[in-house]
N, CA and C atoms as a LAMMPS dump frame, in Angstrom:
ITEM: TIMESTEP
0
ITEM: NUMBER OF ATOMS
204
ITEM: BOX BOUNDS ff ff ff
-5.0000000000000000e+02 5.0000000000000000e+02
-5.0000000000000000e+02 5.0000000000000000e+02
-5.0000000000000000e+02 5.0000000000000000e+02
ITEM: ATOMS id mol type element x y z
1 1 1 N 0.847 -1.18 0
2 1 2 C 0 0 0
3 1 3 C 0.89 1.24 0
4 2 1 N 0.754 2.24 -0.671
5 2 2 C 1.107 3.512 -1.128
6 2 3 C 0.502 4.858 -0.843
7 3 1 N 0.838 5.671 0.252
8 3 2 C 0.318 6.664 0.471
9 3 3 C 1.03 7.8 -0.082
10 4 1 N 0.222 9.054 -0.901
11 4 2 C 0.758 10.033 -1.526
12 4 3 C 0.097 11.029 -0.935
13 5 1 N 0.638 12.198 -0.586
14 5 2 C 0.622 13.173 0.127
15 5 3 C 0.04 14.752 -1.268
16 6 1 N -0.6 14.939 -1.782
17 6 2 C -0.442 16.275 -2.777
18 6 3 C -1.259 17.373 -1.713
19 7 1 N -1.547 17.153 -0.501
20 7 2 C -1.957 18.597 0.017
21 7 3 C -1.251 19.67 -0.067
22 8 1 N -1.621 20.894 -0.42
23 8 2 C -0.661 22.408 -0.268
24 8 3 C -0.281 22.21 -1.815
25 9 1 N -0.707 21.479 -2.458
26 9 2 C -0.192 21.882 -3.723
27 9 3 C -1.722 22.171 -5.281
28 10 1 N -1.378 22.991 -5.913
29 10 2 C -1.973 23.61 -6.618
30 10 3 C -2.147 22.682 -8.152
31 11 1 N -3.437 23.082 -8.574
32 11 2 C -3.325 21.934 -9.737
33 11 3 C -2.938 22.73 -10.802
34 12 1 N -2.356 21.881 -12.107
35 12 2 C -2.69 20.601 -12.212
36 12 3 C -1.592 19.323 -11.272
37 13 1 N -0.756 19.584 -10.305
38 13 2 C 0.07 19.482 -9.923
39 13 3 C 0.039 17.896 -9.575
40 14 1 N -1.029 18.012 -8.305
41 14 2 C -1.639 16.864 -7.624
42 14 3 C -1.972 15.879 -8.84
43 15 1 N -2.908 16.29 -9.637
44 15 2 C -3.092 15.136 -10.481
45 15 3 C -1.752 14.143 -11.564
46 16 1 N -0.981 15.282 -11.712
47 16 2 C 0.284 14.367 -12.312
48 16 3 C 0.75 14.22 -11.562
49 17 1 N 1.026 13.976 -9.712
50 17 2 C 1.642 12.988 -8.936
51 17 3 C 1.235 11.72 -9.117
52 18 1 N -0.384 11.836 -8.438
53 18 2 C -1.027 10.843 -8.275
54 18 3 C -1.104 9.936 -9.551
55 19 1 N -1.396 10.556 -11.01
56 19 2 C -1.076 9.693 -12.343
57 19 3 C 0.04 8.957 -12.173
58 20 1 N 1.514 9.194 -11.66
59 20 2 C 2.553 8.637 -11.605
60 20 3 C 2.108 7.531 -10.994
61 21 1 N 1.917 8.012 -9.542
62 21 2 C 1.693 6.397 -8.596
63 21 3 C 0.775 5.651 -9.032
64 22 1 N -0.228 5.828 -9.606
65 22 2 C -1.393 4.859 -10.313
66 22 3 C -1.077 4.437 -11.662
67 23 1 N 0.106 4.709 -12.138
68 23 2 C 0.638 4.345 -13.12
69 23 3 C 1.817 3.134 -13.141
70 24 1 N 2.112 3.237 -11.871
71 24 2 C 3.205 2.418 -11.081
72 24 3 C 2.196 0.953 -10.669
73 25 1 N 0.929 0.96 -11.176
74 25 2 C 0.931 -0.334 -10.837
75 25 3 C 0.618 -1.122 -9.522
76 26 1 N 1.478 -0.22 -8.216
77 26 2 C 0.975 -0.443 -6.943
78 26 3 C -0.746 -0.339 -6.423
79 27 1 N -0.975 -1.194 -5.581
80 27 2 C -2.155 -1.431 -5.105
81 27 3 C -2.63 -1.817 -3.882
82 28 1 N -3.116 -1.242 -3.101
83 28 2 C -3.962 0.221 -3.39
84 28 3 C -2.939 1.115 -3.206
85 29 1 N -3.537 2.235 -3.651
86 29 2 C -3.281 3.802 -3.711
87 29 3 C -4.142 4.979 -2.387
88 30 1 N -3.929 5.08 -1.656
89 30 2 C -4.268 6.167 -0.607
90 30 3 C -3.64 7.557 -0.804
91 31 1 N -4.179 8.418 -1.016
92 31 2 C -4.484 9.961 -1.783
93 31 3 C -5.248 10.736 -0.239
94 32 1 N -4.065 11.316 0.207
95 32 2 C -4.591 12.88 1.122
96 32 3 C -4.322 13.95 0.375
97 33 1 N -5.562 14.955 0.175
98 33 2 C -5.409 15.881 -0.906
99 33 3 C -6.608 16.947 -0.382
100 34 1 N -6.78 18.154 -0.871
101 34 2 C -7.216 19.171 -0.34
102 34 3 C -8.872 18.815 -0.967
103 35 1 N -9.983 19.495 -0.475
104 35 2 C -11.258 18.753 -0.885
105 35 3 C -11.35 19.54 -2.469
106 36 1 N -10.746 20.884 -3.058
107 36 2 C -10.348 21.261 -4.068
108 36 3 C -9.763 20.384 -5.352
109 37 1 N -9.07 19.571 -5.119
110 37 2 C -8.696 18.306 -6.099
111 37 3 C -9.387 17.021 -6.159
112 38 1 N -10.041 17.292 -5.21
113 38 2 C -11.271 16.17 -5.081
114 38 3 C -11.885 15.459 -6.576
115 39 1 N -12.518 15.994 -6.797
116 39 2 C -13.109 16.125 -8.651
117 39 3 C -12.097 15.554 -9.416
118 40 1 N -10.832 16.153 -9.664
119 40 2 C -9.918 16.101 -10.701
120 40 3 C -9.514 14.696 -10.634
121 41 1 N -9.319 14.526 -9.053
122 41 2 C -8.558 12.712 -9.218
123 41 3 C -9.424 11.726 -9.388
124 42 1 N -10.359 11.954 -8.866
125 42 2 C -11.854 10.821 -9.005
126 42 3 C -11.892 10.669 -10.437
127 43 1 N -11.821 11.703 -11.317
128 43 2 C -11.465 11.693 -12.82
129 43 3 C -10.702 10.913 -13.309
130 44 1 N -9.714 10.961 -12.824
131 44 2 C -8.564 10.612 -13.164
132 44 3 C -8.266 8.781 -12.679
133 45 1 N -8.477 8.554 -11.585
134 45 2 C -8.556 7.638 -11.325
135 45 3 C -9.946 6.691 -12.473
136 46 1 N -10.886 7.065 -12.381
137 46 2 C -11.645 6.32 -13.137
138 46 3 C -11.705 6.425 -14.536
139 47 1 N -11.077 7.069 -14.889
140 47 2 C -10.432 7.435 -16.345
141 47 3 C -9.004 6.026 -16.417
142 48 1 N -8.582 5.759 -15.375
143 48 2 C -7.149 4.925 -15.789
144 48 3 C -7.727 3.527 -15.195
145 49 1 N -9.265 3.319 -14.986
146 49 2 C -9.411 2.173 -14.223
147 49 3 C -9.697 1.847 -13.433
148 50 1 N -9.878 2.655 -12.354
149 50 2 C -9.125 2.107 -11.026
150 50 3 C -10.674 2.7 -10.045
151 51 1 N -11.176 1.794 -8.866
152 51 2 C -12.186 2.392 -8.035
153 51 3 C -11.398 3.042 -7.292
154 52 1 N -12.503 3.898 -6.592
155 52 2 C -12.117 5.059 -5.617
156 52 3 C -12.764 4.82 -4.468
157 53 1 N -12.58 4.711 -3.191
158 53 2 C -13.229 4.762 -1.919
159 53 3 C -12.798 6.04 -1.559
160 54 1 N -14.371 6.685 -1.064
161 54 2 C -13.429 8.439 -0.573
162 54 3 C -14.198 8.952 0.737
163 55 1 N -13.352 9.384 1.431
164 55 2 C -13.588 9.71 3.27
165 55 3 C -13.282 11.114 3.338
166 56 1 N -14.603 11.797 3.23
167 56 2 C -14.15 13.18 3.215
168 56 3 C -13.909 13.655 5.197
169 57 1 N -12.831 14.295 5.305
170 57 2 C -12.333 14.4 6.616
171 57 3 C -12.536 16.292 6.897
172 58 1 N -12.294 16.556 8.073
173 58 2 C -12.458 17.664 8.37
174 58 3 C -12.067 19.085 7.457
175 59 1 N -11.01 19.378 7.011
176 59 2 C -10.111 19.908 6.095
177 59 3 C -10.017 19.397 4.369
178 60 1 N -9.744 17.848 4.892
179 60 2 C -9.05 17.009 3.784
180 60 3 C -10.401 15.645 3.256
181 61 1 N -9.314 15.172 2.39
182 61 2 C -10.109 14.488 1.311
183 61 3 C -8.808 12.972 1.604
184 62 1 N -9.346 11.818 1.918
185 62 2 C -8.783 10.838 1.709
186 62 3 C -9.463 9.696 0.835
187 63 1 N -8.576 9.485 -0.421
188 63 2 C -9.019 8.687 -1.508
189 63 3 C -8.288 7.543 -1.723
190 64 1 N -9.096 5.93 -1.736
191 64 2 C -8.27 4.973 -1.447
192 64 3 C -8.691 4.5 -3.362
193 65 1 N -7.463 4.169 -3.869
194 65 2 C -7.596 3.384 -5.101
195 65 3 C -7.028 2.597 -5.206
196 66 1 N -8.153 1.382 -5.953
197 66 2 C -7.936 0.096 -6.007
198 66 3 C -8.245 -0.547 -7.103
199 67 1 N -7.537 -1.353 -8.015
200 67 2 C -7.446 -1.381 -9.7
201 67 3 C -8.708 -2.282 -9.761
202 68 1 N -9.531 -1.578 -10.627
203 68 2 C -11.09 -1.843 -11.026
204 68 3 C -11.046 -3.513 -11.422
């Protein structure tokens, strides 16, 4: 399991991290990210495949992906 960190960062930024690590194959994928990028990766993730489990938290957005 793989946790990626893109909080504090501005898009499109976050989404070409997270493309990397979901590109890498590893499984699952756990995504803390601002509730602002929220949209973009859910995109993105189900665009490359992959389900999304998502726990929206006080501040933050935690998104678990797991290859469809």
């Amino acid at each position: 399991m793989k946790t990626v960190d893109v909080r504090g960062l501005l898009c499109p930024e976050p989404v070409y991290i997270v493309r990397e690590h979901l590109s890498s194959g590893t499984d699952p994928v756990t995504v803390l990210c601002e509730k602002h990028s929220r949209e973009n990766l859910l995109w993105l993730g189900e665009n490359l495949g992959w389900q999304a489990e998502v726990e929206d938290l006080l501040d933050e957005v935690r998104i678990i992906f797991r290859k469809g």
